[in-house]
C-alpha positions in Angstrom: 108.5 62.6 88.7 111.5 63.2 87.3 111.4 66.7 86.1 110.3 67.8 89.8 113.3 66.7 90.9 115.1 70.2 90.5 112.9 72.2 92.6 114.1 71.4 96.2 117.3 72.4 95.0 115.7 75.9 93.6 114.1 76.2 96.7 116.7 75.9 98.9 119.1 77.9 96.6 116.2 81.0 97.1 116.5 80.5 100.7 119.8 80.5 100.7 120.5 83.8 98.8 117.4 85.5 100.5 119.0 84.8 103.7 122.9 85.5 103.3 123.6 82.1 103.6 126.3 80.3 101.8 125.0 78.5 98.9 126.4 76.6 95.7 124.5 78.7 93.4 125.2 82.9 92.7 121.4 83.1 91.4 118.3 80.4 90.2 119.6 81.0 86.8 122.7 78.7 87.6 120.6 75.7 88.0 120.2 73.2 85.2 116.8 72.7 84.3 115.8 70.0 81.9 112.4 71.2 80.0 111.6 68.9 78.0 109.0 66.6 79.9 107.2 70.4 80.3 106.9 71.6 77.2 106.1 68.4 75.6 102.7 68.8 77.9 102.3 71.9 77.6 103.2 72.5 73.8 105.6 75.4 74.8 109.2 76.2 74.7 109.6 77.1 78.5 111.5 80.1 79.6 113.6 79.9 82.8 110.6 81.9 84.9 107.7 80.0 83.1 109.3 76.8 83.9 109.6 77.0 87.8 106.3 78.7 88.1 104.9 75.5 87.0 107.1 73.2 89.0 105.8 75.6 92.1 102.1 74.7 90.8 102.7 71.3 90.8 104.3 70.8 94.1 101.7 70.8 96.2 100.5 67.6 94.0 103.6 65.8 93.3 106.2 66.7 96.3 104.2 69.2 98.7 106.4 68.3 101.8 108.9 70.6 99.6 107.5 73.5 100.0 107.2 73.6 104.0 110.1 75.7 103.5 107.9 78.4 103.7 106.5 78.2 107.0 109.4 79.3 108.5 108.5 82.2 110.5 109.7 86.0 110.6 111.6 86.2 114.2 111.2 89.8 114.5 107.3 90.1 113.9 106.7 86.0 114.8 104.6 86.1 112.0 105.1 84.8 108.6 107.1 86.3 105.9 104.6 88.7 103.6 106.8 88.1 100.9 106.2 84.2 100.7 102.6 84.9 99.7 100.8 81.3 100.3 96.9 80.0 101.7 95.3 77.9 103.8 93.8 74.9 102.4 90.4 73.3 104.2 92.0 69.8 104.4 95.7 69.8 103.2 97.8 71.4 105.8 100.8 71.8 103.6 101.6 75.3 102.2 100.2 76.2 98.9 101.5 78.9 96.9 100.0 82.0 95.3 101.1 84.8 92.7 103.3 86.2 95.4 104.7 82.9 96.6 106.5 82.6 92.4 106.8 86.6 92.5 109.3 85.9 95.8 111.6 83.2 93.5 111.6 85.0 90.9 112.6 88.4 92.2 115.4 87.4 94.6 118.3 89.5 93.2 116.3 91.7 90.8 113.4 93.1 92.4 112.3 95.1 89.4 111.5 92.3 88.1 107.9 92.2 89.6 106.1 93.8 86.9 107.5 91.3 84.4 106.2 88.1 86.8 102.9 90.2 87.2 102.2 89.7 83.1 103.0 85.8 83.1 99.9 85.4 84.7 97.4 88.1 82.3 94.8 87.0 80.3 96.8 87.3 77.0 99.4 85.1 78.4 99.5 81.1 77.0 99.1 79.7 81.1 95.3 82.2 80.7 95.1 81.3 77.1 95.5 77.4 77.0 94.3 76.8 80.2 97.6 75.7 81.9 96.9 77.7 85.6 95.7 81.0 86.7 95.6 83.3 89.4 92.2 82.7 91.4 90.3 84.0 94.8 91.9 87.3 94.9 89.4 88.9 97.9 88.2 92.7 96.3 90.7 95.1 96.1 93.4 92.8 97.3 97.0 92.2 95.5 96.7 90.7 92.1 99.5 88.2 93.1 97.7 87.2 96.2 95.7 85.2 94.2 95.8 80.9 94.7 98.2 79.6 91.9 96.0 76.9 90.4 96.5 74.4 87.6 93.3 73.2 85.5 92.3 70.1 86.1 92.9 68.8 82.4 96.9 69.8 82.4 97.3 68.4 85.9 95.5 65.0 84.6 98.2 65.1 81.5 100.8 65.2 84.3 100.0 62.6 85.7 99.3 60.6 82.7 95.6 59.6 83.1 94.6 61.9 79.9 91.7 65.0 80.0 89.0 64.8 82.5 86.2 66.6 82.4 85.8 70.5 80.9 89.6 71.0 82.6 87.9 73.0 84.5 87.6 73.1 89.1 84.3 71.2 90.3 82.9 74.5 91.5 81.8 75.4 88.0 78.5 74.8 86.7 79.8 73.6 83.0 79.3 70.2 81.8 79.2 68.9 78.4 76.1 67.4 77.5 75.4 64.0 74.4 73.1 62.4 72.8 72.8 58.9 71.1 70.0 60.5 69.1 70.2 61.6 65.6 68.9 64.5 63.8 65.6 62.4 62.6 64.6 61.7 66.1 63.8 65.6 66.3 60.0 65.3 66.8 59.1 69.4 66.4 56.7 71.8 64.4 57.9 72.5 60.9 59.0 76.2 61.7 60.9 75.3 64.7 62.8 72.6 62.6 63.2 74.9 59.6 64.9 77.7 62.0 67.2 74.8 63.8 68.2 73.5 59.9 69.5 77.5 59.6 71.7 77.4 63.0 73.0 73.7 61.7 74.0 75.6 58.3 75.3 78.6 60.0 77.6 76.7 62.7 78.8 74.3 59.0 79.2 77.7 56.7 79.9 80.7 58.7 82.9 81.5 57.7 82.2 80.7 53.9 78.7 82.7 54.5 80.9 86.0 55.6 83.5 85.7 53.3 81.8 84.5 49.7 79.7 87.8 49.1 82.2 90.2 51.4 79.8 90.4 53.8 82.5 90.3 57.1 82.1 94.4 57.4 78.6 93.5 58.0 78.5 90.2 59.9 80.4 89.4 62.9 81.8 85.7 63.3 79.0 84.4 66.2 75.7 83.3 66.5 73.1 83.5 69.6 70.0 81.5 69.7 66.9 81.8 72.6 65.2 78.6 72.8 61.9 78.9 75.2 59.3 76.8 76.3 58.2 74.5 79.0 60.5 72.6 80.8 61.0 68.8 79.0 60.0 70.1 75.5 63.1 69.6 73.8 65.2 72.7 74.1 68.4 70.6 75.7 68.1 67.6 73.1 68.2 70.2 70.0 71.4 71.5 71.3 72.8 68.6 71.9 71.9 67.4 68.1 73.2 70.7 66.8 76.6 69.5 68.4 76.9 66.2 67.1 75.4 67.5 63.7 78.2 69.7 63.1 80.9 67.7 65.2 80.9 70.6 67.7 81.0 69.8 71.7 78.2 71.4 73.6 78.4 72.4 77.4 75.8 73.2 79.9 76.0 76.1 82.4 73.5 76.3 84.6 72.4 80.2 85.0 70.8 80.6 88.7 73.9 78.3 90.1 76.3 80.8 88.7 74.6 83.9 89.4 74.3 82.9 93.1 77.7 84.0 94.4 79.3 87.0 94.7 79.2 89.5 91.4 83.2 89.9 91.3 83.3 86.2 91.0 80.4 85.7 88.7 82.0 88.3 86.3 85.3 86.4 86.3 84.1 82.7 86.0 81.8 84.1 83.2 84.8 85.2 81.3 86.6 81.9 81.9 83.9 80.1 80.4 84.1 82.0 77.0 88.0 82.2 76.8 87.6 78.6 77.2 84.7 77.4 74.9 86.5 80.1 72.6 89.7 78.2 71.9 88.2 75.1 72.1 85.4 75.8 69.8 82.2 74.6 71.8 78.5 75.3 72.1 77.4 77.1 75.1 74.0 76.6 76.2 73.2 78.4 79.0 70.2 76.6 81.0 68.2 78.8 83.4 67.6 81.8 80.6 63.9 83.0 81.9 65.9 84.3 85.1 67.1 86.9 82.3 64.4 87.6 79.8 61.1 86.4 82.0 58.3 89.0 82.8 58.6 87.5 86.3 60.6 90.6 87.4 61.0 89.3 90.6 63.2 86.6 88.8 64.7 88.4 86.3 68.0 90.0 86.2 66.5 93.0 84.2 64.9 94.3 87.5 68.1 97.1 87.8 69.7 95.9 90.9 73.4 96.5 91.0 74.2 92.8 91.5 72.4 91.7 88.6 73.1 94.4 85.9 76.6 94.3 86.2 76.2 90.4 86.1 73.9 91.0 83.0 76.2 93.4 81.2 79.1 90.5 81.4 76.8 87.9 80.4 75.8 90.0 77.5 78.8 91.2 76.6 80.8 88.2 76.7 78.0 86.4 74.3 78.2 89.4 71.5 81.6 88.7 71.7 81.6 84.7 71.5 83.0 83.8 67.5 80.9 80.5 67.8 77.3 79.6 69.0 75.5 80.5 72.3 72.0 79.1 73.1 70.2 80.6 75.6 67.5 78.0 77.3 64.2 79.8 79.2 61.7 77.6 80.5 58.8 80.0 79.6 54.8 79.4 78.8 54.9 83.0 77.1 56.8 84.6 74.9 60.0 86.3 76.5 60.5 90.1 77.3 61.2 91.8 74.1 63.6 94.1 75.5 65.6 90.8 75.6 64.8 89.5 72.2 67.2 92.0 70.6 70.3 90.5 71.7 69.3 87.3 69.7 70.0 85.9 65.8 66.7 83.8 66.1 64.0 83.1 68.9 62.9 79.4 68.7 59.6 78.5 70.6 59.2 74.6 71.6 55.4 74.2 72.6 53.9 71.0 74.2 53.8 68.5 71.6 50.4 68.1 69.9 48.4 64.4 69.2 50.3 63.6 65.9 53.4 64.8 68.1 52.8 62.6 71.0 52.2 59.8 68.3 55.3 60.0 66.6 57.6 60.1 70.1 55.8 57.4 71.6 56.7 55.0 68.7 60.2 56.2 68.5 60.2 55.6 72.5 59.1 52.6 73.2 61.0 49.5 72.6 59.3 47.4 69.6 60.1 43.9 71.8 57.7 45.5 74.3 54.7 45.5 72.3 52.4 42.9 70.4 48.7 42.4 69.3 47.7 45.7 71.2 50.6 47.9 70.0 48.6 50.3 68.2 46.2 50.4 71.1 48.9 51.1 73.8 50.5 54.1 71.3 47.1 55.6 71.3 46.9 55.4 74.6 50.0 56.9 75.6 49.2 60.2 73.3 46.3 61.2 74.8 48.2 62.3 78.0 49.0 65.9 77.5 52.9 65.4 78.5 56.4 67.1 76.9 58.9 64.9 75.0 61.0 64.7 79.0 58.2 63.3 80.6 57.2 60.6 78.1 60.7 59.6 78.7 60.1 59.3 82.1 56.9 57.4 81.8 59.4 55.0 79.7 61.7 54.7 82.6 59.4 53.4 84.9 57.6 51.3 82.2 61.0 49.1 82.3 61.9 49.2 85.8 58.2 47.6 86.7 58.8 45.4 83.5 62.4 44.2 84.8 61.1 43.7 88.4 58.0 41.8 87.2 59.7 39.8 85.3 57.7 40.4 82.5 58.7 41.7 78.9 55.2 42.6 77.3 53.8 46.3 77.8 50.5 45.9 79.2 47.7 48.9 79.6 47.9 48.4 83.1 51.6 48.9 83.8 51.5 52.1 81.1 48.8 53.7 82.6 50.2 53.6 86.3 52.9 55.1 85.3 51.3 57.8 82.9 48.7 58.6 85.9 52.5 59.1 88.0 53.6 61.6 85.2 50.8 63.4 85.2 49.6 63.9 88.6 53.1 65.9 88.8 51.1 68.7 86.3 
């Protein structure tokens, strides 16, 4: 690409001066740089450092034979320079820069000027704040600038013109947005739990008119934090997910006992990455995976005061007081939670087994009205007397039309619902 094309010429300019070499160039700051094409993607008017810090980002993507440069090899220890920072990658065999690899560019000639590089890649910095690149993998107690300098995936897609993908965010992280084609009236739950879900929908449309009408911000922080608990399949996923398209609000998934499975250091700091994130782009967090937190199963819980997990806790919890828009916490629990937990929440929402009228209503909202005939009402009585949550009906449904579309056939009958509600339920 065309505004890459500088950087060879940078490169070999650093070089150049580094070494006592002749070179066309006194310092990098001769060099034209065009920054247009950069700051149109990134919405930024570039400074000179800024600027080559992302064209070193993206080399490694767009040119990465230009940066083998850096292999060259210190004669007098036969090891590599310190100062060129870099990693190794498990498949490319290029050299990939870190904090210390940009730190080297940027300081050749002013050395002072290390502190200054150190702050273009803080938290309060637009690279952190939009979620342009990062410093990531620092090992504990190593340099901050020896950390990999990584795009996200969403600027990198805008580079190379194939729009946003994803959460813009690495495939090691348990976040994924979750739909629904369903609508609000498809919501098939008891008249309290509906009532408190009608509150969160007004809260997430009105909060800032509901803190400011009566002068009640003193009071009321911006944020809102929902526990929604119950048996797994009952519904607690598909009300968040209507609570986002409700208020036109993207909800994403992160899944608790994935991202509480590494080490602590780099729990903490993906936790915090997931808030900065949902926080400028305004989305619903639902955190699946919540009875690991707030169970009476101690020995699954992260209230049971080892290190590991308290610290992990005490970021989780901290980060979600903190959070200016909603955060659902999901527990698949038969009980009610632990009420040391309870405090941390606006509302507690319990989503029991659906009862007969329940079952009733889902299974004529379920299944398909071309699928039934003279024995319709038969069939849908059927069905709800099988003691089964809303996500296992729909997987009685599933198989319902993969033995219908194998058969041939397009008529329900008893016998091919009942095989597959006798499959259902012998999982119980």
């Amino acid at each position: 690409m065309t505004f890459t094309s500088a950087f060879p010429e940078i490169l070999q300019t650093a070089f150049s001066l580094y070494f006592g070499q002749e070179t066309r160039y006194k310092s990098l700051s001769e060099i034209p740089l065009d920054g247009k094409a950069l700051s149109d993607l990134t919405g930024q008017n570039l400074t000179r450092d800024e600027h080559i810090i992302l064209l070193l980002a993206l080399m490694p993507h767009l040119n990465p034979q230009a940066l083998d440069l850096f292999f060259v090899r210190n004669a007098n220890l036969d090891r590599p320079y310190t100062e060129f920072g870099g990693w190794q990658g498990i498949s490319h065999t290029g050299f990939l820069p870190t904090g210390e690899t940009a730190a080297f560019l940027l300081t050749i000639g002013n050395p002072d000027n290390r502190l200054q590089i150190m702050q273009l890649f803080s938290r309060t910095h637009w690279f952190y704040r939009r979620n342009i690149l990062r410093l990531k993998g620092q090992g504990k107690d190593e340099p901050f600038l020896s950390g990999k300098l990584c795009l996200s995936e969403e600027f990198l897609a805008k580079v190379l013109e194939n729009g946003t993908s994803g959460t813009g965010y690495g495939a090691e992280t348990p976040c994924k947005r979750i739909t629904t084609p369903s609508d609000w009236e498809d919501l098939v739950v008891p008249a309290e739990v509906l009532e408190e879900l009608e509150n969160v929908s007004g809260w997430l449309r009105h909060d800032e008119e509901i803190r400011s009408r009566w002068n009640l911000e003193k009071y009321i922080r911006p944020g809102y934090r929902c526990l929604f608990y119950g048996l797994p399949g009952t519904g607690k996923t598909f009300a968040a997910a209507l609570l986002g398209k409700r208020s036109g609000l993207e909800v994403y998934r992160i899944g608790l006992s994935v991202l509480t499975s590494g080490e602590t250091g780099e729990t903490i700091k993906n936790l915090a990455e997931i808030f900065d994130l949902a926080r400028q782009r305004d989305w619903i967090l639902l955190f699946d995976g919540a009875e690991r937190l707030c169970g009476e199963d101690h020995e699954n819980s992260l209230l049971d005061n080892r290190r590991i997990n308290e610290e992990i806790l005490t970021c989780l919890l901290g980060c979600t007081e903190d959070f200016p828009g909603l955060v659902i916490m999901a527990a698949s629990l038969q009980d009610d939670p632990d009420q040391r937990f309870l405090r941390y929440f606006h509302s507690a929402l319990h989503f029991p087994m659906p009862d007969r009228n329940a079952r009733i209503k889902l299974w004529r909202q379920m299944i398909p009205g071309e699928w039934l005939y003279e024995n319709k009402e038969a069939l849908i009585q059927t069905a709800a007397e099988a003691e089964l949550p809303p996500g296992s009906m729909v997987n009685v449904i599933r198989q319902c039309a993969v033995r219908l579309l194998t058969s041939h056939q397009n008529r329900l009958t008893a016998e091919i619902l009942n095989a597959a509600l006798a499959k259902e339920k012998a999982k119980y």
